[in-house]
PDB file with one MODEL, atoms N, CA, C and O in Angstrom:
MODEL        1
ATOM      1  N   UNK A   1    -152.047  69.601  65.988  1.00  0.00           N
ATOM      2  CA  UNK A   1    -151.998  68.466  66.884  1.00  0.00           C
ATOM      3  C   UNK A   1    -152.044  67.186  66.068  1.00  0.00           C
ATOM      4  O   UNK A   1    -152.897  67.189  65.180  1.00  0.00           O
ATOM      5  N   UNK A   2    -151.408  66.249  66.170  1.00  0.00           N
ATOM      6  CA  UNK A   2    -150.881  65.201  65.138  1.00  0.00           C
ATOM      7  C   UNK A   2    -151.456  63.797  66.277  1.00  0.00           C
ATOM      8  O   UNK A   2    -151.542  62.713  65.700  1.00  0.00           O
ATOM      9  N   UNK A   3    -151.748  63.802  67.470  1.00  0.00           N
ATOM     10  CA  UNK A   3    -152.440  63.004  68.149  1.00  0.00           C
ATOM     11  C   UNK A   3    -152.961  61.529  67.417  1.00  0.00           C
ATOM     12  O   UNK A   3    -153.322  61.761  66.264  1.00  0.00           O
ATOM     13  N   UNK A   4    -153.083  60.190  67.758  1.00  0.00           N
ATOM     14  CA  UNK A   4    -153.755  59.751  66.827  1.00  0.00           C
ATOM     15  C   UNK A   4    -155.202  59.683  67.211  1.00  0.00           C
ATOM     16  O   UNK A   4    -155.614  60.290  68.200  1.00  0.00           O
ATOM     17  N   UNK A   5    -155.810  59.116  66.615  1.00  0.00           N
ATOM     18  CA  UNK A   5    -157.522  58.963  66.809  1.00  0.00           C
ATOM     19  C   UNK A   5    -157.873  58.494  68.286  1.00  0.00           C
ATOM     20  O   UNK A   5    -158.598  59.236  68.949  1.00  0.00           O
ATOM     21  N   UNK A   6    -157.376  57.232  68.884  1.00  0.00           N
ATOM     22  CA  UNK A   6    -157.524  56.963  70.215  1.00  0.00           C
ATOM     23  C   UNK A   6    -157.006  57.869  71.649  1.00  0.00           C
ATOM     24  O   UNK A   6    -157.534  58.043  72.747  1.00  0.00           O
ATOM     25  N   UNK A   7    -155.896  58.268  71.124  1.00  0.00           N
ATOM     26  CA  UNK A   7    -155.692  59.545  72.065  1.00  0.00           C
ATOM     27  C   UNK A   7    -156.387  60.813  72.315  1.00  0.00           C
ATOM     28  O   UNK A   7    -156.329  61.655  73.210  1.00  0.00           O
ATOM     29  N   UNK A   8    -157.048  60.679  71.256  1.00  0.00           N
ATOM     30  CA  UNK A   8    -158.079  62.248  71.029  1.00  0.00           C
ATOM     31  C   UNK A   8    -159.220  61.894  70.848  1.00  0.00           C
ATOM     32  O   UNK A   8    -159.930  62.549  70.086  1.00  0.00           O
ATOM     33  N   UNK A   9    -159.704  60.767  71.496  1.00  0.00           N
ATOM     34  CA  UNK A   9    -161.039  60.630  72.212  1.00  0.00           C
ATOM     35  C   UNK A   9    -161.779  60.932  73.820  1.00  0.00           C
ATOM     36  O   UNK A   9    -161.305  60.496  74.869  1.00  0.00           O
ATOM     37  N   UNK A  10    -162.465  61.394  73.761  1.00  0.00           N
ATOM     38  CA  UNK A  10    -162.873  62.191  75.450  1.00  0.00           C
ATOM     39  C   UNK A  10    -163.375  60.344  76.097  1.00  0.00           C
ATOM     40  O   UNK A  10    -163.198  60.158  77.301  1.00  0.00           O
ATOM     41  N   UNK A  11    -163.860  59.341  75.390  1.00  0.00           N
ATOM     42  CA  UNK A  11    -164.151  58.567  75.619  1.00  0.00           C
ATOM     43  C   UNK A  11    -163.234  57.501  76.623  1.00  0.00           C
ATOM     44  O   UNK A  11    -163.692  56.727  77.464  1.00  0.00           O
ATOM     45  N   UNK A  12    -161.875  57.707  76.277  1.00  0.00           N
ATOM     46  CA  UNK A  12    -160.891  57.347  76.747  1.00  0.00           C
ATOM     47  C   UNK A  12    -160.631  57.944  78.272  1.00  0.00           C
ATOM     48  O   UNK A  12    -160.166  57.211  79.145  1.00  0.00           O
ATOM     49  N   UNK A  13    -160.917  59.123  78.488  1.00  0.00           N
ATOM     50  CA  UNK A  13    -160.206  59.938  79.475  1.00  0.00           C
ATOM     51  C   UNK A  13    -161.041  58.961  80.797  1.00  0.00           C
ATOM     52  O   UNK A  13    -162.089  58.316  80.738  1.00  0.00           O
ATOM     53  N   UNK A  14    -160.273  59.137  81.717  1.00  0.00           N
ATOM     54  CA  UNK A  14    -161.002  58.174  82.808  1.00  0.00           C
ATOM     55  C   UNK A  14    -161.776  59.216  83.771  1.00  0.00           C
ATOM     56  O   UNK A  14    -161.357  60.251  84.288  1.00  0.00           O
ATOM     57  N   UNK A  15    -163.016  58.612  83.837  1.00  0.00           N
ATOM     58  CA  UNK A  15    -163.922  59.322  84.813  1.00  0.00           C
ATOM     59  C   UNK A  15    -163.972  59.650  85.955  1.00  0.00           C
ATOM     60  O   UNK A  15    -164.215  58.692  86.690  1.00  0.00           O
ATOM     61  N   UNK A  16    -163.838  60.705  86.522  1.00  0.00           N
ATOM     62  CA  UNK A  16    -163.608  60.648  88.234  1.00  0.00           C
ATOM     63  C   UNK A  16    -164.951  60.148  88.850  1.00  0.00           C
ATOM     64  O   UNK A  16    -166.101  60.283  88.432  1.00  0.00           O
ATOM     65  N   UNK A  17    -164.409  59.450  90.113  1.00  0.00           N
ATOM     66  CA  UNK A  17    -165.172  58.366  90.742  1.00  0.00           C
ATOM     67  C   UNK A  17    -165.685  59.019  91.741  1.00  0.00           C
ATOM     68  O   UNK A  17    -165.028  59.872  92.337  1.00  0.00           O
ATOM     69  N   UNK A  18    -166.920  58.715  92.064  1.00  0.00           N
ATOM     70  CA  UNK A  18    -168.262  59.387  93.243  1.00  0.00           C
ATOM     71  C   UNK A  18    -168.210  61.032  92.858  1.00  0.00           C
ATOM     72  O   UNK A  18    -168.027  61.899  93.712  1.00  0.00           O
ATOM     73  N   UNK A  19    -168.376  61.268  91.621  1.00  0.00           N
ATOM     74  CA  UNK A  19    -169.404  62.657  91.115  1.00  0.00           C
ATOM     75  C   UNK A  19    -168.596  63.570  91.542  1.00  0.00           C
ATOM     76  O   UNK A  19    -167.477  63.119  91.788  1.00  0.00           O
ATOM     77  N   UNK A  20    -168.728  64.720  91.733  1.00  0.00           N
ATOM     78  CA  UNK A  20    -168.295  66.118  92.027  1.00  0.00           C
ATOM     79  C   UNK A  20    -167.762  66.249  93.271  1.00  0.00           C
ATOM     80  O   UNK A  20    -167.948  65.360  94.101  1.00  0.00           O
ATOM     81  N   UNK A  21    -167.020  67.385  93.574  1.00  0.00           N
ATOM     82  CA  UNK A  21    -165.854  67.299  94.684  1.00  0.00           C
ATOM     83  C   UNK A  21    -167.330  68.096  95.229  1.00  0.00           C
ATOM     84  O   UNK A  21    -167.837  67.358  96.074  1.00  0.00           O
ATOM     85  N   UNK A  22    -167.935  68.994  95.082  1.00  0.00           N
ATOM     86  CA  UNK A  22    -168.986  69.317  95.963  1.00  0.00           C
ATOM     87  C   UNK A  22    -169.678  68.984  97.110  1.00  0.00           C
ATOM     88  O   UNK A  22    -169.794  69.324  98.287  1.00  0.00           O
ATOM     89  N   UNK A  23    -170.372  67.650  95.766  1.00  0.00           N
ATOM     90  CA  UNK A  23    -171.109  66.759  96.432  1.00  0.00           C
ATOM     91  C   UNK A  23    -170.188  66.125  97.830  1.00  0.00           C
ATOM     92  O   UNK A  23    -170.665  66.037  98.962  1.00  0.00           O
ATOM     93  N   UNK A  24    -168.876  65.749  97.470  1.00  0.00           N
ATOM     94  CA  UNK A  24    -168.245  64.991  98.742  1.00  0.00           C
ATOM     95  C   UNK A  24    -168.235  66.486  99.954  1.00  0.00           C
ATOM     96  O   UNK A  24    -168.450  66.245 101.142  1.00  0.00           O
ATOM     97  N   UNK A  25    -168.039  67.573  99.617  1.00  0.00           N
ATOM     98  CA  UNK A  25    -167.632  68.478 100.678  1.00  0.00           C
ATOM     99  C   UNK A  25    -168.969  68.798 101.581  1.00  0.00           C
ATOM    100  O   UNK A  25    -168.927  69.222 102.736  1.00  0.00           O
ATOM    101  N   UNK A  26    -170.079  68.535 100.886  1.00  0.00           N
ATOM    102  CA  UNK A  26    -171.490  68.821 101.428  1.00  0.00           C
ATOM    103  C   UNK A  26    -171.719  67.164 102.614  1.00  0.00           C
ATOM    104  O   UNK A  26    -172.428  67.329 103.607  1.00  0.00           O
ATOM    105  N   UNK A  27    -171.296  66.198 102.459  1.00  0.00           N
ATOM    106  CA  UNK A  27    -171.411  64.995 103.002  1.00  0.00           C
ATOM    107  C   UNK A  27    -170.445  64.803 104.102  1.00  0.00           C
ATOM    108  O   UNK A  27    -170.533  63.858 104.887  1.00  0.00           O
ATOM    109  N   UNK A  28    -169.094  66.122 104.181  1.00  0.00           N
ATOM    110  CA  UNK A  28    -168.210  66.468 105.520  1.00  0.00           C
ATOM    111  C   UNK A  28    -168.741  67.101 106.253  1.00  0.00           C
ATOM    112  O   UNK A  28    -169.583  67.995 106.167  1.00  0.00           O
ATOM    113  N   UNK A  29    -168.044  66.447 107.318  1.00  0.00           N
ATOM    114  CA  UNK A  29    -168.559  67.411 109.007  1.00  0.00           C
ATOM    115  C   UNK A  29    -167.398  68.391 108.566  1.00  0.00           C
ATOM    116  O   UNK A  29    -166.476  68.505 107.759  1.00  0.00           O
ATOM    117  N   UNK A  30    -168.135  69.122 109.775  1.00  0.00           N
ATOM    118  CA  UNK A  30    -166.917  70.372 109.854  1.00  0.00           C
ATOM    119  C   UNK A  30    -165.440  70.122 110.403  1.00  0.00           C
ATOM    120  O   UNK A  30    -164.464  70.757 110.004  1.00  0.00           O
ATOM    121  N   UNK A  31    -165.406  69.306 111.184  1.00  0.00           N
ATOM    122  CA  UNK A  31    -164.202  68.968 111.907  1.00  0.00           C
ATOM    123  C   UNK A  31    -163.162  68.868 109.983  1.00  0.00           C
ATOM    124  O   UNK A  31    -162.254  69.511 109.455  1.00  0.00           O
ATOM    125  N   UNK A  32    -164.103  67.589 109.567  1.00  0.00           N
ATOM    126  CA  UNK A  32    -163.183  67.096 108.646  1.00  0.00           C
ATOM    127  C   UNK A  32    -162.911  68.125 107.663  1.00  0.00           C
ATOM    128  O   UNK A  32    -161.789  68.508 107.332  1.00  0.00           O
ATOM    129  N   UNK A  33    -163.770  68.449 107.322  1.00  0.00           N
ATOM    130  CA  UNK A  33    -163.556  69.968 106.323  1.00  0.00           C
ATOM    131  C   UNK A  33    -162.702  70.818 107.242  1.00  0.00           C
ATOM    132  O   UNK A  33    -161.629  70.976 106.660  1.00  0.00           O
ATOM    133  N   UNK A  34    -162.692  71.322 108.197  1.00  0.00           N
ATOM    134  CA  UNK A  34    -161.222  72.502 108.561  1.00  0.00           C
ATOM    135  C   UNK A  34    -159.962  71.681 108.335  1.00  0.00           C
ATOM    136  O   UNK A  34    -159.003  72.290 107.861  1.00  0.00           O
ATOM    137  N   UNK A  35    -159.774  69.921 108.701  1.00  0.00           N
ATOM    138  CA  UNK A  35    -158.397  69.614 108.538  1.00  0.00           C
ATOM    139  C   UNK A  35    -158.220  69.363 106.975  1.00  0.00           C
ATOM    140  O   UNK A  35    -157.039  69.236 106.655  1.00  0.00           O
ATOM    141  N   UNK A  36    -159.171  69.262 105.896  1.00  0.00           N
ATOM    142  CA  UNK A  36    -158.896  68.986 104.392  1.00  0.00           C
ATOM    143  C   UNK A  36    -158.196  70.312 104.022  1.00  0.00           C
ATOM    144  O   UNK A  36    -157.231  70.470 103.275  1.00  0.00           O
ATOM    145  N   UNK A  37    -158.736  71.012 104.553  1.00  0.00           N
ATOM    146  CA  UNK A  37    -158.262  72.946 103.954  1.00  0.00           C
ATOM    147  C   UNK A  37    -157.088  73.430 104.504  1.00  0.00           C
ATOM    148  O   UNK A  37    -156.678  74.558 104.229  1.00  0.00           O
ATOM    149  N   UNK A  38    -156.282  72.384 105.555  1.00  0.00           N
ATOM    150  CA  UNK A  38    -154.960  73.004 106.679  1.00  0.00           C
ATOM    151  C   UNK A  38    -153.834  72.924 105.257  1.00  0.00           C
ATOM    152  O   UNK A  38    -153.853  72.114 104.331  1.00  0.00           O
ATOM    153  N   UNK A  39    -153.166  73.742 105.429  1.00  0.00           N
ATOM    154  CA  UNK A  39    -151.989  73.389 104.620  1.00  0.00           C
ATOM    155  C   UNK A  39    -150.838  73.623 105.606  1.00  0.00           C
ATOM    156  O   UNK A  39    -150.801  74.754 106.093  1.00  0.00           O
ATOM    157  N   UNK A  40    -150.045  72.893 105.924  1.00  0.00           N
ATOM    158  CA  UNK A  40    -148.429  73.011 106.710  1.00  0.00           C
ATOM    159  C   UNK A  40    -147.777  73.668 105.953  1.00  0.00           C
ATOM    160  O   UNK A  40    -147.319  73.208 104.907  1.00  0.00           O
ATOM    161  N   UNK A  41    -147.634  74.748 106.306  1.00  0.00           N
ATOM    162  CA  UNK A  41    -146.766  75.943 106.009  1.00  0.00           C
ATOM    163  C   UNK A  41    -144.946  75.682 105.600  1.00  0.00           C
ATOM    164  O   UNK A  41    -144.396  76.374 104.744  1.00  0.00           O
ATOM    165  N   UNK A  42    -144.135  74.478 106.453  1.00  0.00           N
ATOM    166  CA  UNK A  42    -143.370  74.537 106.073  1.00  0.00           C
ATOM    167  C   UNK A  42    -143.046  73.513 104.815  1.00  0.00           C
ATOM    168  O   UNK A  42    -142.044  73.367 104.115  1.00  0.00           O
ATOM    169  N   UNK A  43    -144.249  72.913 104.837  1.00  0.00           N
ATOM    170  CA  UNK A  43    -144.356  71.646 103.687  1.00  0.00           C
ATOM    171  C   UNK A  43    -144.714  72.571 102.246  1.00  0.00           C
ATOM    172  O   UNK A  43    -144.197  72.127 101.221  1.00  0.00           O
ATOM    173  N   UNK A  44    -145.321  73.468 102.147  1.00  0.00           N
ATOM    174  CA  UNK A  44    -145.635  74.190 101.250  1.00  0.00           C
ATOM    175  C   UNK A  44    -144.594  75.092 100.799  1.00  0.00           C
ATOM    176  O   UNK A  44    -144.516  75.338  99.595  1.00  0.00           O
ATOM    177  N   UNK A  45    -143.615  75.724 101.796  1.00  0.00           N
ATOM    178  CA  UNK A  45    -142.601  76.560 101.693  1.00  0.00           C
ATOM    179  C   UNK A  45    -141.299  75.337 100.792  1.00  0.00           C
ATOM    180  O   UNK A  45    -140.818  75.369  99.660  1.00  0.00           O
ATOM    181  N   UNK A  46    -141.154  74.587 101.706  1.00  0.00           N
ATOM    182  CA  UNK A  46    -140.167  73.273 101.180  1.00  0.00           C
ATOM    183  C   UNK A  46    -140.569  72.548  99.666  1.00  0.00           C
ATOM    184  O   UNK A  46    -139.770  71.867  99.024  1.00  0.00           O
ATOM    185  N   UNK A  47    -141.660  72.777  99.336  1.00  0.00           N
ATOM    186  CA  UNK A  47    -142.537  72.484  97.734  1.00  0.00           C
ATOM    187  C   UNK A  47    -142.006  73.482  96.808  1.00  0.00           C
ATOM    188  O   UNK A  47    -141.310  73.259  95.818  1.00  0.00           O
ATOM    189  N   UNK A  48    -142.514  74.880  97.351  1.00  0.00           N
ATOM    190  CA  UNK A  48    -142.336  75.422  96.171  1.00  0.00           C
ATOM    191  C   UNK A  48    -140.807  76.190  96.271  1.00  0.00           C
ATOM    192  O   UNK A  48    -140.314  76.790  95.316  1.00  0.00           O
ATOM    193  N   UNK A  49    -140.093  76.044  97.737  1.00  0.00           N
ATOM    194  CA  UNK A  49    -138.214  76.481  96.821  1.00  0.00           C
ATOM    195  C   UNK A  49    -137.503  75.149  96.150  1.00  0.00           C
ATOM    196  O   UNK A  49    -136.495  75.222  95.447  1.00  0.00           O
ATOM    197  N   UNK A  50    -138.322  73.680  96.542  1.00  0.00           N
ATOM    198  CA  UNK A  50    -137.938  72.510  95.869  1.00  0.00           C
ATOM    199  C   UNK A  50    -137.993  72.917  94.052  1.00  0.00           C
ATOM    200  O   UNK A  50    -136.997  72.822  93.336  1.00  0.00           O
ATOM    201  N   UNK A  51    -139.443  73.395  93.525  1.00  0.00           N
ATOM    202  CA  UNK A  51    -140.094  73.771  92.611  1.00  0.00           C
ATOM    203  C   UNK A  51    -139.395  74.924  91.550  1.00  0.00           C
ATOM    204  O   UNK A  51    -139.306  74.908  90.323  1.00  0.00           O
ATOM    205  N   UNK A  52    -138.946  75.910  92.542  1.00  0.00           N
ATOM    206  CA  UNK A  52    -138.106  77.486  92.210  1.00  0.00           C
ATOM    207  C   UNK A  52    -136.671  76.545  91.632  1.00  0.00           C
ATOM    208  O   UNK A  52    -136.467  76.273  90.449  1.00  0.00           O
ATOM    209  N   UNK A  53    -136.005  76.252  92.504  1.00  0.00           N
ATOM    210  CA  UNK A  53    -135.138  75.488  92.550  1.00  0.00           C
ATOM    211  C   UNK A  53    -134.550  74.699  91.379  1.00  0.00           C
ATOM    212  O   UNK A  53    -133.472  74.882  90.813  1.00  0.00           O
ATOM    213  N   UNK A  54    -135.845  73.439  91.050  1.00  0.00           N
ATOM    214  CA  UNK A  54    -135.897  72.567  89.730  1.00  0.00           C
ATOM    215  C   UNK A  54    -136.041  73.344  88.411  1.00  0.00           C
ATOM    216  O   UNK A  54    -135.183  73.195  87.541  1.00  0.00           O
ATOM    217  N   UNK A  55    -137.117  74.189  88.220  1.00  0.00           N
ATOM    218  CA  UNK A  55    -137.280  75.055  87.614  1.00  0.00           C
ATOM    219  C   UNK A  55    -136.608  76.627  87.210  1.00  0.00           C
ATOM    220  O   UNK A  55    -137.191  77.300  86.360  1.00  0.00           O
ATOM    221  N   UNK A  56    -135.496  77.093  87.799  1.00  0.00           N
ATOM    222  CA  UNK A  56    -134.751  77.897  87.890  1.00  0.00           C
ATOM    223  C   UNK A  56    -134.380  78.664  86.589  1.00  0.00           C
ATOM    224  O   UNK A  56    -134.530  79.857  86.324  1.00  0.00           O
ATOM    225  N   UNK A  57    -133.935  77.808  85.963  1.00  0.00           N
ATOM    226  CA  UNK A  57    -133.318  78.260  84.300  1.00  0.00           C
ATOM    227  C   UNK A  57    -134.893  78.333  83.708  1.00  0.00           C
ATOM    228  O   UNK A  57    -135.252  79.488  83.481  1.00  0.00           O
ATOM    229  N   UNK A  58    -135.770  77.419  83.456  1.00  0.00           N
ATOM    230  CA  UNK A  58    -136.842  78.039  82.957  1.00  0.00           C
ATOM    231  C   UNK A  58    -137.458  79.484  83.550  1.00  0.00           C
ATOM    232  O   UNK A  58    -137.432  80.457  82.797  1.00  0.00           O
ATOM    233  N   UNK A  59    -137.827  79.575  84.448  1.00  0.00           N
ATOM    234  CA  UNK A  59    -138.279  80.271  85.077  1.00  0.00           C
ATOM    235  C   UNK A  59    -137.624  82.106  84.716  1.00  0.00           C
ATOM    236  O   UNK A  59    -138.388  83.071  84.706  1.00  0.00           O
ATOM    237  N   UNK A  60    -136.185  82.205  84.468  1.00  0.00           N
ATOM    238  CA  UNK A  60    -135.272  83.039  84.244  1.00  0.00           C
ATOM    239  C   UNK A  60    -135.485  83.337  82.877  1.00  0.00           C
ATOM    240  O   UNK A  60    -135.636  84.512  82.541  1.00  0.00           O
ATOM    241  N   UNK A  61    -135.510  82.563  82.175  1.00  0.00           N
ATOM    242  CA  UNK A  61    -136.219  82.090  80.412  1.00  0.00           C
ATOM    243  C   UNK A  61    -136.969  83.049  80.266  1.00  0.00           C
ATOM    244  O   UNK A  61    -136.717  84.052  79.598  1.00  0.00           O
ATOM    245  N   UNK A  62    -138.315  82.746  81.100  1.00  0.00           N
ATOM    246  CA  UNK A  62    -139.736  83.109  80.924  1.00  0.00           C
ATOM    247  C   UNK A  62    -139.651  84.621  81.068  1.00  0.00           C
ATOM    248  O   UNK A  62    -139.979  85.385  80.160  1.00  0.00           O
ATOM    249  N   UNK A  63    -139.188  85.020  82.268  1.00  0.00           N
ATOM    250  CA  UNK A  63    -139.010  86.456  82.450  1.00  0.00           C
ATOM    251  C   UNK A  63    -138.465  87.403  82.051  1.00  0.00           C
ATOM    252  O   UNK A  63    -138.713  88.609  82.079  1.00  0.00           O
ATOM    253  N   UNK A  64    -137.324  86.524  81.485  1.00  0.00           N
ATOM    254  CA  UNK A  64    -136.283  87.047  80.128  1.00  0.00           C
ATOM    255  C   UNK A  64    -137.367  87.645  78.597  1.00  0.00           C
ATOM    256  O   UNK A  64    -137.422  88.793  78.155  1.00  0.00           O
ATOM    257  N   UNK A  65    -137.899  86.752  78.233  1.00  0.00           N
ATOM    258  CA  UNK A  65    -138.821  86.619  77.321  1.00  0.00           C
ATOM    259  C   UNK A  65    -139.816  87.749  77.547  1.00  0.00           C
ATOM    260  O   UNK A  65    -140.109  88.602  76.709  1.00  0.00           O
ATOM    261  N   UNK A  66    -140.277  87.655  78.727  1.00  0.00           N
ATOM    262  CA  UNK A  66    -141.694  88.471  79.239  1.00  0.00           C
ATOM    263  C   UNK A  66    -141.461  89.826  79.172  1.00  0.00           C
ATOM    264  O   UNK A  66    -142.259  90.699  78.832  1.00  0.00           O
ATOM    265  N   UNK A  67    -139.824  89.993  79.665  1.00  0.00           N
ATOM    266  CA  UNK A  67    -139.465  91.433  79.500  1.00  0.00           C
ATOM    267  C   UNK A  67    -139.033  91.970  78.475  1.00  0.00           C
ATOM    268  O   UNK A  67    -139.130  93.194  78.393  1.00  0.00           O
ATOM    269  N   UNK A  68    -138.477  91.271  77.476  1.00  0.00           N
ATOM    270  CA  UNK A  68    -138.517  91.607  76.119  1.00  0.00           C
ATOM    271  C   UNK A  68    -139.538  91.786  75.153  1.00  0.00           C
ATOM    272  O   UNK A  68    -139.669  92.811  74.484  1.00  0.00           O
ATOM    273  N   UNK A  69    -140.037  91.094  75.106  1.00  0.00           N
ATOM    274  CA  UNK A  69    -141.876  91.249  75.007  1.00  0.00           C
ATOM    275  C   UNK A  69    -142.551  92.514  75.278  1.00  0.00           C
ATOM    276  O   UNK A  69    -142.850  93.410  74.488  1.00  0.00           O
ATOM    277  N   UNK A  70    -142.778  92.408  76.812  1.00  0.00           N
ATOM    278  CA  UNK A  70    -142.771  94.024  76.909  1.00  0.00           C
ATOM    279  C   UNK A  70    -142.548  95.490  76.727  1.00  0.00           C
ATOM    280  O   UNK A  70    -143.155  96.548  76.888  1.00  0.00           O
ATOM    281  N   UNK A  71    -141.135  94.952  76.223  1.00  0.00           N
ATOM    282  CA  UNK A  71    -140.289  96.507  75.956  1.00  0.00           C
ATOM    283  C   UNK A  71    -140.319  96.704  74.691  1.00  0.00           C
ATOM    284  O   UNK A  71    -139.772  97.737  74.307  1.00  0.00           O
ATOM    285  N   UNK A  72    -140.921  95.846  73.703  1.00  0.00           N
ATOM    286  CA  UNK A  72    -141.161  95.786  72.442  1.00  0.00           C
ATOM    287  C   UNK A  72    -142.569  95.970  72.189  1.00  0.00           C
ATOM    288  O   UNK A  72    -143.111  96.393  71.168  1.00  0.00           O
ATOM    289  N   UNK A  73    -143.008  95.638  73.130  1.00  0.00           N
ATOM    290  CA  UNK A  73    -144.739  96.137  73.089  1.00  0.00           C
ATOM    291  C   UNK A  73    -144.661  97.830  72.712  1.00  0.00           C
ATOM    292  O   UNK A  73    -145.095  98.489  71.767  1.00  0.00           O
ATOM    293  N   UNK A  74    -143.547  98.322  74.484  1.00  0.00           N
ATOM    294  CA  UNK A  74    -143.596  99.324  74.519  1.00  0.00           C
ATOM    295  C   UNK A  74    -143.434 100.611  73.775  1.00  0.00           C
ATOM    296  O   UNK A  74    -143.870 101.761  73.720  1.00  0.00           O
ATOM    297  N   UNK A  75    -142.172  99.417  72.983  1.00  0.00           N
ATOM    298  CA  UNK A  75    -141.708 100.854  72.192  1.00  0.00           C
ATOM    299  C   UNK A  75    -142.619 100.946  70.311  1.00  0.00           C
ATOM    300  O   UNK A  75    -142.524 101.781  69.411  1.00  0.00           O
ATOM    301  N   UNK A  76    -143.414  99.668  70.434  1.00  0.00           N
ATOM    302  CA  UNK A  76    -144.438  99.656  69.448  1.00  0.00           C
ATOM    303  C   UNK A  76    -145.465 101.036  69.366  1.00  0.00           C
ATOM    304  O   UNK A  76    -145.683 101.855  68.474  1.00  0.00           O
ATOM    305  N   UNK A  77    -145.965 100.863  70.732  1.00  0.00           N
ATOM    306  CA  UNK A  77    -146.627 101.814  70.980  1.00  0.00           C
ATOM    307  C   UNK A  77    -146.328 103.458  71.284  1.00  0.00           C
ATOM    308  O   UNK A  77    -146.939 104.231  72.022  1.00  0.00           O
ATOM    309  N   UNK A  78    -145.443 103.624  70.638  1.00  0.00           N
ATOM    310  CA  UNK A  78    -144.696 105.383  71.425  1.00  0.00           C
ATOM    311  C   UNK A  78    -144.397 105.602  70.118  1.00  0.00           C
ATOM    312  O   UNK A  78    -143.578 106.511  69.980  1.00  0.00           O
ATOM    313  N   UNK A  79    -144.885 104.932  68.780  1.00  0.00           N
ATOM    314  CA  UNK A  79    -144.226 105.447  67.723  1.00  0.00           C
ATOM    315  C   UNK A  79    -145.414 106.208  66.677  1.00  0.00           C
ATOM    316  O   UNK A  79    -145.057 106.757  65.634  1.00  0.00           O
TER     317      UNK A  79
ENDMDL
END
């Protein structure tokens, strides 16, 4: 990692504001806590074929790789 000195200080990183996500979920009513946890199903579906989509050729890459990998594991081991 070739980073310089100011980039690779923790000092820098910015602090998240009002403490732990905990603490805020313990200070929700319930109402508000069931609608924080809803996820819209077709907004999530429309995310991740947006996602599949953008990512496509990587994604084909990876599995390409993963299965070669594998079959070289495999035949490591049978010898």
């Amino acid at each position: 990692n070739k980073r310089c000195q100011l980039h690779s200080l923790d000092t820098h990183k910015p602090k998240p504001l009002g403490g732990c996500w905990m603490d805020v979920w313990e200070l929700m009513s319930q109402e508000c806590r069931d609608e924080v946890v809803l996820i819209d199903s077709s907004c999530l579906l429309e995310t991740l074929e947006t996602y599949l989509r953008k990512h496509r050729t990587l994604l084909l890459q990876r599995k390409s790789r993963e299965c070669a990998t594998y079959l070289e594991f495999c035949r490591d081991n049978t010898d």
